[in-house]
C-alpha positions in Angstrom: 2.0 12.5 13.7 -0.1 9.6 15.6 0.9 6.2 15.5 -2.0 4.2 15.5 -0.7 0.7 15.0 1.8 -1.3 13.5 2.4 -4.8 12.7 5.6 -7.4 11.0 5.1 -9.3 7.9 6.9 -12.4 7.9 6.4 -13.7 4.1 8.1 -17.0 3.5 7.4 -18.4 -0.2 3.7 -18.9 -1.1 2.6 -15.9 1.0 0.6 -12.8 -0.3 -1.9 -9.9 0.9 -5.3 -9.9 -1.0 -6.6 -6.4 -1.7 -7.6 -4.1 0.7 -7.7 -0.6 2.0 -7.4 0.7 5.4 -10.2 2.8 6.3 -11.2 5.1 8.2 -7.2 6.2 8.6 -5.3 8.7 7.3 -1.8 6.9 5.8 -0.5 3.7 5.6 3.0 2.3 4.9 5.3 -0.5 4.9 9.1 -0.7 5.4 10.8 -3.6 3.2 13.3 -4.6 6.1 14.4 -7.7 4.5 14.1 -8.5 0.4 15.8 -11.7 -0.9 18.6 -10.8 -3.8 16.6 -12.7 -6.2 13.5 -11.4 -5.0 10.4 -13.5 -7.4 7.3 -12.3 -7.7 6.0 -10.4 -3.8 5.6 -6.8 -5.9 3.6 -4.7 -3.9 0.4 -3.3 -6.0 -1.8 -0.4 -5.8 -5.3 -0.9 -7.6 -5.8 2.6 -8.2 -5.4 5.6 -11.1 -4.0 8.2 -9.2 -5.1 11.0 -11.7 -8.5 10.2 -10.5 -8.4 12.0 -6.8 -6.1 14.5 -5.2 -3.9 12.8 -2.8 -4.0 15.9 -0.4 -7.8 16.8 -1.2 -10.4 15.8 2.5 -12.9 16.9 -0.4 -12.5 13.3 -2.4 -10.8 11.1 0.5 -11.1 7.9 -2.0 -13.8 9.3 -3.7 -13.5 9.7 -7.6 -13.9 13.0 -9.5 -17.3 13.9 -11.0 -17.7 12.5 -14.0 -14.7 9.6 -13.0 -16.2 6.6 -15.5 -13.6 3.9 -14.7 -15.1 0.8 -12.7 -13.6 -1.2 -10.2 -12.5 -3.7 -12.4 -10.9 -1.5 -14.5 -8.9 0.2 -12.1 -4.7 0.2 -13.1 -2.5 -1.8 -11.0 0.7 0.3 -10.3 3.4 -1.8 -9.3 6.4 -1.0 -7.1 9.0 -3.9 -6.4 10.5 -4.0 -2.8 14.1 -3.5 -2.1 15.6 -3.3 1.8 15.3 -0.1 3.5 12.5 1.2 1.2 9.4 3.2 2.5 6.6 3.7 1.2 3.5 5.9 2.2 0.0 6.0 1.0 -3.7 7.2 1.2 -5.0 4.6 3.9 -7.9 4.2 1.3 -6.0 3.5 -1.4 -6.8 -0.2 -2.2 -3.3 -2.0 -2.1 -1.8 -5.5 -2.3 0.8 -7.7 -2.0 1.9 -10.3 -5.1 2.8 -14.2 -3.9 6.6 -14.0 -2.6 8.0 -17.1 -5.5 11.4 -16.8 -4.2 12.4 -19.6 -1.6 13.4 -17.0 1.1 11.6 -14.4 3.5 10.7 -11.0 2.6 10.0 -9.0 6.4 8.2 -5.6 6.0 7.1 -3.6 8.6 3.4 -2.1 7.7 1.9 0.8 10.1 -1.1 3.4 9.7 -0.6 6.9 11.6 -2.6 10.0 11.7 -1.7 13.7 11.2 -2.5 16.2 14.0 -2.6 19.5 12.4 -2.5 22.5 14.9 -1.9 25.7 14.4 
């Protein structure tokens, strides 16, 4: 595994990611390092149906299926709400976000995108 970069999210109240995907990567992830107790709003989101491509599959990479019909627009949002010391890893080119943090305190997260060296 290849660490490529890394970065800390400091989200006071009002703060949010807009959409986006990291391409040209292999994974991303965040660490929730700090979640307030009465955490409002600040859900992470993924803008994706995951029955549409094989997670493992270099064939479809963030491609869809032949014969996929569903439009950007249409795409599910699949929420996951934070809680400390939770990981979670993703397709890099799965587009994700982050919901505005409503609570009056911080949320920190620790996002990073790595690579996987396969030898054999």
């Amino acid at each position: 595994m290849k660490l490529t970069n890394f970065w800390i999210n400091i989200s006071g109240k009002g703060s949010s990611n807009t959409p986006h995907t990291h391409s040209g990567l292999t994974y991303s992830g965040v660490f929730f390092i700090k979640v307030p107790k009465e955490m409002k709003g600040g859900r992470f989101l993924f803008y994706r149906n995951f029955n549409e491509a094989d997670f493992i599959s270099t064939e479809y990479m963030g491609h869809f299926k032949e014969g996929y019909q569903m439009q950007g627009y249409d795409y599910p949002i699949n929420t996951i709400s934070p809680k400390e010391n939770m990981l979670i890893v993703f397709p890099a080119w799965v587009p994700h976000a982050v919901e505005i943090n409503l609570s009056d305190k911080e949320r920190i997260s620790l996002s990073f995108n790595f690579k996987l060296n396969r030898s054999f």
